[in-house]
C-alpha positions in Angstrom: -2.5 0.8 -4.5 -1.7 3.5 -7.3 -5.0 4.0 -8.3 -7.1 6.9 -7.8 -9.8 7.1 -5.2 -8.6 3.8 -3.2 -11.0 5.4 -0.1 -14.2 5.8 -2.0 -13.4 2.7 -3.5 -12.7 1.0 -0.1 -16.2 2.2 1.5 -18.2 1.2 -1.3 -16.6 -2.5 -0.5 -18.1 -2.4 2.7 -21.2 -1.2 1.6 -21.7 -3.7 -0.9 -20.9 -6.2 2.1 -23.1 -4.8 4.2 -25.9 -4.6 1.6 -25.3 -8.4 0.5 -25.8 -9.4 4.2 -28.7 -6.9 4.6 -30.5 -8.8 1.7 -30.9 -11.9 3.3 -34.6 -12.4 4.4 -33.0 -14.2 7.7 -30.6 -11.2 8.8 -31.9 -8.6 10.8 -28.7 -6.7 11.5 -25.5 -6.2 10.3 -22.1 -5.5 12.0 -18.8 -4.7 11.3 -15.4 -5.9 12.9 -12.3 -3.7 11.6 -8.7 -3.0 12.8 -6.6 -0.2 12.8 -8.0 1.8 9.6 -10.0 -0.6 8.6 -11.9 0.2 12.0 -11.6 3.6 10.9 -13.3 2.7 7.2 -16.1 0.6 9.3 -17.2 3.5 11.2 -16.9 5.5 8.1 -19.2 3.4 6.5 -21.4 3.3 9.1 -22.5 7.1 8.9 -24.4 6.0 5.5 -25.3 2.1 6.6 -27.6 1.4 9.6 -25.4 -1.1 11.2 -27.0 -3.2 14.5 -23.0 -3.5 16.0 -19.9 -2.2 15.3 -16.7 -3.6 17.2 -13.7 -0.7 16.4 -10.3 -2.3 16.9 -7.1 -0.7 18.0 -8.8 2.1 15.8 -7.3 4.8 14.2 -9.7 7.7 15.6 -7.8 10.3 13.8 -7.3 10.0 9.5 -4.7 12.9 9.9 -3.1 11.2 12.9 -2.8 7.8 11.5 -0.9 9.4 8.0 1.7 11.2 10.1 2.1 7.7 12.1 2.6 6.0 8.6 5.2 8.5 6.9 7.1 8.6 10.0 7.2 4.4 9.9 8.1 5.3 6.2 11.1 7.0 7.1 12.8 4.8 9.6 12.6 1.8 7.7 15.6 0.6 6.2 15.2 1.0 2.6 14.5 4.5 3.2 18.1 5.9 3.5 18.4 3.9 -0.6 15.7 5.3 -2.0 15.8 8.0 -4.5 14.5 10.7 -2.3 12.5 12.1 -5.4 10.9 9.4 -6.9 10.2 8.1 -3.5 8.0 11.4 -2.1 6.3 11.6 -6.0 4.9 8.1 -5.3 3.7 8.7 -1.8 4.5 7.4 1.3 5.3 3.4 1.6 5.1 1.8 5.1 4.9 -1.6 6.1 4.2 -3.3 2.9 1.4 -1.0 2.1 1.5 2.5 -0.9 -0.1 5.3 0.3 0.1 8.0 -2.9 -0.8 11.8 -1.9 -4.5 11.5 -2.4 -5.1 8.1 -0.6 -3.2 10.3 2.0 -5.0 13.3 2.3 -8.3 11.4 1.6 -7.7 9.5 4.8 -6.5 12.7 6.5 -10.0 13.9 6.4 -11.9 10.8 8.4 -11.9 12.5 11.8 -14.6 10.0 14.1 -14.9 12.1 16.8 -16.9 14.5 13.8 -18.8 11.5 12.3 -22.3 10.9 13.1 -23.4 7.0 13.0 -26.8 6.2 11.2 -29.2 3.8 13.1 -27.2 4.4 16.1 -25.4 0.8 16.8 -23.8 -1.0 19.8 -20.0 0.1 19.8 -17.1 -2.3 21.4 -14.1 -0.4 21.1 -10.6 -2.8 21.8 -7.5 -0.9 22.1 -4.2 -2.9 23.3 -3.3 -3.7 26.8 0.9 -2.0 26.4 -0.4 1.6 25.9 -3.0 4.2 27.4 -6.0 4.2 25.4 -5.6 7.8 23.9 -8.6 9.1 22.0 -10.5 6.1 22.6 -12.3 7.1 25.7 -13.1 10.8 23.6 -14.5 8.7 20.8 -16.6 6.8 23.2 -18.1 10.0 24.9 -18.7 11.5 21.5 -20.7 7.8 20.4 -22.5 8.3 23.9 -23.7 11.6 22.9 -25.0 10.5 19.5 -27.3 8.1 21.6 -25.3 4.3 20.7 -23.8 2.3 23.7 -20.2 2.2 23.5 -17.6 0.5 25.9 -14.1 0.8 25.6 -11.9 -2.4 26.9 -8.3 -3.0 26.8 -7.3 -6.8 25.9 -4.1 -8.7 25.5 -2.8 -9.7 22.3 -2.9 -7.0 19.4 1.4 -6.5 19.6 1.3 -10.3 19.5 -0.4 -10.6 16.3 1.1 -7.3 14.5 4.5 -9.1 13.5 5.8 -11.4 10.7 3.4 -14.1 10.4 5.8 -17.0 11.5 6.0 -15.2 15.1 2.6 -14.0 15.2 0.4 -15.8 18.1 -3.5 -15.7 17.3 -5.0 -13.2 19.9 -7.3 -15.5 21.5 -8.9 -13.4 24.3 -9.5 -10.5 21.6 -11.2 -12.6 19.5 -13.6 -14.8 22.4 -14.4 -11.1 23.6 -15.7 -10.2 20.2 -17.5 -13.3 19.7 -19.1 -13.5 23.5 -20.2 -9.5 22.9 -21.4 -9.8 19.3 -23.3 -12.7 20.4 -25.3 -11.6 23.6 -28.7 -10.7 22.6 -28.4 -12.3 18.9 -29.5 -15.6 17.7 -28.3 -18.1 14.5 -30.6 -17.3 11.5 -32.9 -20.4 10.7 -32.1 -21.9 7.2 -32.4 -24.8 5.2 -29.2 -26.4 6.6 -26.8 -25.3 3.6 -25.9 -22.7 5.2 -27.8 -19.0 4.8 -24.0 -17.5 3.5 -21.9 -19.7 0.7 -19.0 -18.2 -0.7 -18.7 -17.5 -4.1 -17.5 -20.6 -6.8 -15.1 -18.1 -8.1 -14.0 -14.7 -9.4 -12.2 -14.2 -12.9 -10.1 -11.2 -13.1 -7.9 -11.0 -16.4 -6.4 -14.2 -17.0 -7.1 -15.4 -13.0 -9.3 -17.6 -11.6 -9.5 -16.8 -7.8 -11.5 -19.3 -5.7 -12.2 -19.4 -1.9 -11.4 -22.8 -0.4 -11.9 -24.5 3.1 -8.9 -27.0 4.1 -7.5 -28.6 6.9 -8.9 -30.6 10.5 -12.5 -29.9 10.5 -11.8 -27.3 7.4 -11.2 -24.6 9.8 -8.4 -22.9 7.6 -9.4 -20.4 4.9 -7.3 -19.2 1.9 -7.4 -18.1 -2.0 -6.5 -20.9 -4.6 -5.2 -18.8 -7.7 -4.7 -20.0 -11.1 -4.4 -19.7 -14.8 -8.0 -19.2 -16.1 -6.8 -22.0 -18.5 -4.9 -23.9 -16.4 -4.3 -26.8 -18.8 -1.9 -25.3 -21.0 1.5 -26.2 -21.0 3.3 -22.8 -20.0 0.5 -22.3 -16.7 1.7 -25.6 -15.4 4.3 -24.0 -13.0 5.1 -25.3 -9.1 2.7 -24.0 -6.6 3.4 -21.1 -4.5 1.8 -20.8 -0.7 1.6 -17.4 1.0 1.1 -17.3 4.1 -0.4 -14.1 5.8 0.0 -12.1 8.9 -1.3 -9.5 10.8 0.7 -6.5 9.9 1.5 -8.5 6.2 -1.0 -7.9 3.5 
């Protein structure tokens, strides 16, 4: 999170995504689900990527807006009032789990989507939460309208649900059929060999780390991130496993 240019580096993720998927001679179209600012990164992304569908969750319309909520989150949390004042504000602001130094700060300040203009004008679901009036969603929607893409904006159950400590948070169920039942109308599965037209990557090495994607569980409909010693044979890597466990507002 310290490192410079964590927004450039972020959209160049999802356009290498986006370009992987692209590449496949099966795909015709590629869409992008994000939440909170990562919906605002995904419609970032999308003024230089010709996206088919673009489903904006709970997003954060305004870059500038979405800082202020984060610093003022910052400063009601608990550790705040211990925190050396100085070396807390030369780092940047720190909310929820997450660092956000100055320039990741005043690079997101500048992602304003009621200014951005999206290439190959796509399909637009925007899902804002059912507890709260849907603010600038409805003047993002008008602005998407006017750029010639067909947007709707729905409010769903089940986004405050999800956004707490993982062993309280309840999967958001109707969100996530909506999503599927929308992105899905008008589309059809790719034909393929019956291996699948996607596999995950056998691994990534980073450093001394070996990261690998695994499938576990009934039906092997859980996903996680098996990480180990690159050589994990020696004596001092052979140390009790530890499970993490992720949630929707914990990284």
């Amino acid at each position: 999170d310290e490192d410079p240019g964590r927004v450039q580096a972020w959209l160049a993720s999802i356009h290498r995504a986006a370009a992987a998927l692209g590449a496949l001679g099966e795909v015709e179209g590629v869409g992008l689900i994000g939440i909170r600012a990562g919906a605002t990164l995904a419609a970032r992304a999308a003024v230089d990527v010709a996206l088919a569908r673009l489903v904006l969750w709970e997003p954060c319309v305004s870059g500038a807006q979405y800082c202020r909520e984060m610093e003022i989150m910052a400063s009601a949390s608990p550790s705040a009032a211990h925190e050396d004042r100085v070396s807390r504000s030369w780092r940047g602001t720190e909310a929820a789990g997450y660092l956000l130094t100055h320039e990741t700060l005043a690079s997101l300040s500048t992602i304003e989507l009621q200014n951005v203009a999206l290439r190959g004008q796509p399909d637009v679901l925007i899902i804002c939460r059912d507890d709260r009036p849907p603010g600038l969603s409805w003047k993002l929607k008008e602005h998407l309208e006017r750029q010639g893409c067909t947007a709707l904006v729905e409010q769903l159950p089940g986004f405050k649900e999800m956004m707490v400590p993982p062993e309280k948070a309840v999967p958001p169920h109707v969100i996530l059929d909506r999503i599927r039942q929308w992105a899905g109308d008008g589309s059809q599965l790719a034909a393929h060999d019956g291996n699948g037209a996607i596999r995950l990557a056998e691994d990534a090495v980073v450093g001394q780390t070996r990261r690998r994607p695994v499938r576990f569980g009934p039906s092997e409909r859980l996903f996680g991130i098996l990480t180990e010693p690159v050589d994990a044979t020696r004596p001092n890597t052979r140390r009790p496993p530890i499970l993490l466990l992720t949630g929707g507002a914990v990284p």
